[in-house]
C-alpha positions in Angstrom: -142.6 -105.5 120.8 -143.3 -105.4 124.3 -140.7 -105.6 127.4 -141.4 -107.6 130.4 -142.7 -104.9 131.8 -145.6 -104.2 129.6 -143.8 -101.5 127.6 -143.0 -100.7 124.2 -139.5 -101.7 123.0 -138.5 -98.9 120.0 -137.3 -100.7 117.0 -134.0 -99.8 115.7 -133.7 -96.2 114.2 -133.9 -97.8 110.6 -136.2 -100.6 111.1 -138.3 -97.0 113.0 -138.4 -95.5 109.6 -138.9 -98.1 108.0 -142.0 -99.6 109.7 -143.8 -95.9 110.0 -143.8 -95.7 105.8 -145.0 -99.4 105.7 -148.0 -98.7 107.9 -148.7 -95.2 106.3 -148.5 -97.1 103.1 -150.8 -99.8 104.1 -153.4 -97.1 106.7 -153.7 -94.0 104.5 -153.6 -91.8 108.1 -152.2 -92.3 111.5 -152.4 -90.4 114.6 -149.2 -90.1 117.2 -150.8 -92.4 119.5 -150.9 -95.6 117.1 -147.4 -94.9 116.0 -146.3 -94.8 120.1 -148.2 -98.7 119.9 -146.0 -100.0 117.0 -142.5 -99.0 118.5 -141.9 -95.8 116.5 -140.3 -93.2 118.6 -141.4 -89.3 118.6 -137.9 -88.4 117.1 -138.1 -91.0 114.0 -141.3 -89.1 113.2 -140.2 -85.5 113.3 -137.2 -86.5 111.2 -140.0 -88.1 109.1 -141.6 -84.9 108.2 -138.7 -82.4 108.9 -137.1 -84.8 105.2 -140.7 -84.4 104.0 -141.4 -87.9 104.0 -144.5 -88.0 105.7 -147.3 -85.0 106.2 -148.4 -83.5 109.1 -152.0 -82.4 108.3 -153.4 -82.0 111.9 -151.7 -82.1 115.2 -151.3 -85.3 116.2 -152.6 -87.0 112.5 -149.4 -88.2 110.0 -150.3 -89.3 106.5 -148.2 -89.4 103.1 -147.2 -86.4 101.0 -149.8 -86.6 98.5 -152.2 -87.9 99.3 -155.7 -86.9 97.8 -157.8 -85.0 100.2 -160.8 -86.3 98.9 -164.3 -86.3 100.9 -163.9 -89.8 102.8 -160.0 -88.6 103.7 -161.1 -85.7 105.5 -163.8 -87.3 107.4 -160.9 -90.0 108.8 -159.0 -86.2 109.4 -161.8 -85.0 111.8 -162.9 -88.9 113.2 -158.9 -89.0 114.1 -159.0 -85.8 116.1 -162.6 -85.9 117.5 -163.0 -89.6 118.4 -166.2 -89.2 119.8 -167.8 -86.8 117.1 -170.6 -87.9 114.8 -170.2 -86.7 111.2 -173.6 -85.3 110.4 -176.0 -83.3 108.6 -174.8 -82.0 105.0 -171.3 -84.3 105.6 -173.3 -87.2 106.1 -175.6 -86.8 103.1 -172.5 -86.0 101.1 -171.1 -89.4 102.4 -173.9 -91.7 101.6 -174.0 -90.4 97.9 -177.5 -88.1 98.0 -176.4 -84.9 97.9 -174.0 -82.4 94.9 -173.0 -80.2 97.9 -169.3 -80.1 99.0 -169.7 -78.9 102.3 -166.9 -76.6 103.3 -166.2 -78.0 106.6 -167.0 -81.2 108.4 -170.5 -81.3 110.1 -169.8 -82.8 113.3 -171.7 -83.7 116.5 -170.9 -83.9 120.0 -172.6 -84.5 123.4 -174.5 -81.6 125.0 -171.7 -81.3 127.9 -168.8 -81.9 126.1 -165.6 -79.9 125.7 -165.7 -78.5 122.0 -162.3 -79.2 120.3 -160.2 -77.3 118.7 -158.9 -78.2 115.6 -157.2 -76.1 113.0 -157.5 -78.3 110.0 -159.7 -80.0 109.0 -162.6 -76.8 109.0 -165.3 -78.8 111.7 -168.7 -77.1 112.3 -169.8 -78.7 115.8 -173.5 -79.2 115.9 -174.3 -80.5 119.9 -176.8 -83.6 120.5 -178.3 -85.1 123.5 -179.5 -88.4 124.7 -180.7 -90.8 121.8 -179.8 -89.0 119.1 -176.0 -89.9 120.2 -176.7 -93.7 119.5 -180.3 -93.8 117.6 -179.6 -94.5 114.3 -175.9 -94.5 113.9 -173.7 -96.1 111.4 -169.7 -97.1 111.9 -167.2 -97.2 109.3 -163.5 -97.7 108.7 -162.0 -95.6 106.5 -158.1 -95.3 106.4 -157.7 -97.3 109.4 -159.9 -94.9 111.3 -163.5 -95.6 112.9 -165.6 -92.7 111.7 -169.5 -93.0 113.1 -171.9 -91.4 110.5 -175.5 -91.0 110.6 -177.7 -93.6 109.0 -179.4 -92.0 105.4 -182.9 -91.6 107.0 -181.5 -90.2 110.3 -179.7 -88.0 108.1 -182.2 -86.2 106.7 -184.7 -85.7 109.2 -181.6 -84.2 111.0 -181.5 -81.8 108.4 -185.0 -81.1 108.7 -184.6 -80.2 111.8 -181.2 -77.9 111.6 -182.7 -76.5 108.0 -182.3 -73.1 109.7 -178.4 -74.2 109.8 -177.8 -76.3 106.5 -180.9 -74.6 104.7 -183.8 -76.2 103.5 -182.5 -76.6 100.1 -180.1 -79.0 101.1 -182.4 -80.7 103.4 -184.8 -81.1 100.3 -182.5 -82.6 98.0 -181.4 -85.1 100.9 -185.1 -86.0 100.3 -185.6 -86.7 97.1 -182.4 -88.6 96.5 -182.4 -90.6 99.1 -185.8 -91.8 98.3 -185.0 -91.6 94.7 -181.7 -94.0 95.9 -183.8 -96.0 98.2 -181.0 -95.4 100.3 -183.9 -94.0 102.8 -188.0 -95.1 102.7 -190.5 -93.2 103.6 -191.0 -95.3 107.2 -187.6 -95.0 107.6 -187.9 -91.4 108.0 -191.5 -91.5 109.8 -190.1 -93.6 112.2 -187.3 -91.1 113.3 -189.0 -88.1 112.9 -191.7 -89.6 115.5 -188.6 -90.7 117.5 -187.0 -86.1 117.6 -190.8 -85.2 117.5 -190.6 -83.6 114.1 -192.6 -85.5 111.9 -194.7 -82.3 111.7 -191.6 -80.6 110.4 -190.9 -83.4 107.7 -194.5 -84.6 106.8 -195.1 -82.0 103.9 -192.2 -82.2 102.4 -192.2 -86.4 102.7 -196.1 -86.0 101.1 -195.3 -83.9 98.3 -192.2 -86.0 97.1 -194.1 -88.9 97.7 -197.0 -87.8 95.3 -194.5 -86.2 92.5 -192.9 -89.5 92.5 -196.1 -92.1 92.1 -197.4 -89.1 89.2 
């Protein structure tokens, strides 16, 4: 409830407590911030977690004890704490379903010139783009009440073409073939960007080869 002043008006102590499990309950994850915009006073939530009612996993970032930490979770985690970050490379692949690898920290992009965060948990590996590749080709998604951008499937891959010194060429391979195999990605999808970051030359024998071993 707002004042006339444009402010906040806490909710009673109780009705505090209250509220923050129903929107944890209902959101999955919260961060300080959206707990400031529904009333809920600094104090209800440190008694909150101090009676082990609600987690802290991250600065900042409340969720219920409990809850399973699975792959979409911890890419809220990081979205939460890194608003502007682009989950990337072997974390995207892992997201869209065409990869087995369970990355052990949370590829994430930023711009060139930005200030890199830093973040205790969850693990982030900071990869920095410039220019397009910050818009070109990116997908949004709402997972636990947070807006987590992600790279599109055929983006995806050619970006692991390209940091294949970084995620290894194994991964970037099986990106490949799944996500043709999937045809969560087609093979203009992928010419198309790869023209766009100037490495179809990169990609091209990989693309030809899977291609071919497919139509056989």
């Amino acid at each position: 409830m707002k004042s006339s002043k444009g402010n906040i008006t806490p909710l009673p102590d109780a009705s505090q407590r209250t509220r923050a499990l129903e929107l944890l309950e209902a959101r999955g994850l919260m961060r300080f911030k959206d707990f400031t915009a529904e009333g809920i006073a600094p104090e209800t939530l440190a008694r909150l977690v101090r009676a082990q009612d609600v987690e802290r996993p991250a600065r900042g970032l409340y969720q219920l004890p409990d809850v399973a930490a699975g792959a979409a979770h911890v890419l809220a985690e990081a979205s939460a704490l890194v608003p502007k970050g682009i989950v990337c490379l072997t974390s995207a692949l892992q997201y869209h379903g065409i990869t087995l690898q369970m990355p052990s920290a949370v590829w994430m992009a930023i711009d060139r010139t930005a200030w890199r965060p830093r973040t205790d948990y969850p693990p982030i590996r900071f990869v920095r783009f410039s220019g397009h590749a910050l818009t070109d080709s990116i997908e949004q998604h709402r997972i636990e009440g947070i807006d987590v951008r992600i790279t599109a499937p055929a983006r995806t891959i050619v970006d692991c073409f390209r940091y294949r010194n970084k995620v290894g060429i194994d991964v970037a391979m099986e990106g490949l073939r799944e996500g043709l195999r999937s045809r969560k990605a087609t093979p203009d999808q992928l010419w198309d960007y790869a023209r766009t970051t100037r490495s179809w030359s990169v990609i091209r024998p990989y693309l030809e080869a899977t291609v071919a071993s497919h139509d056989a």
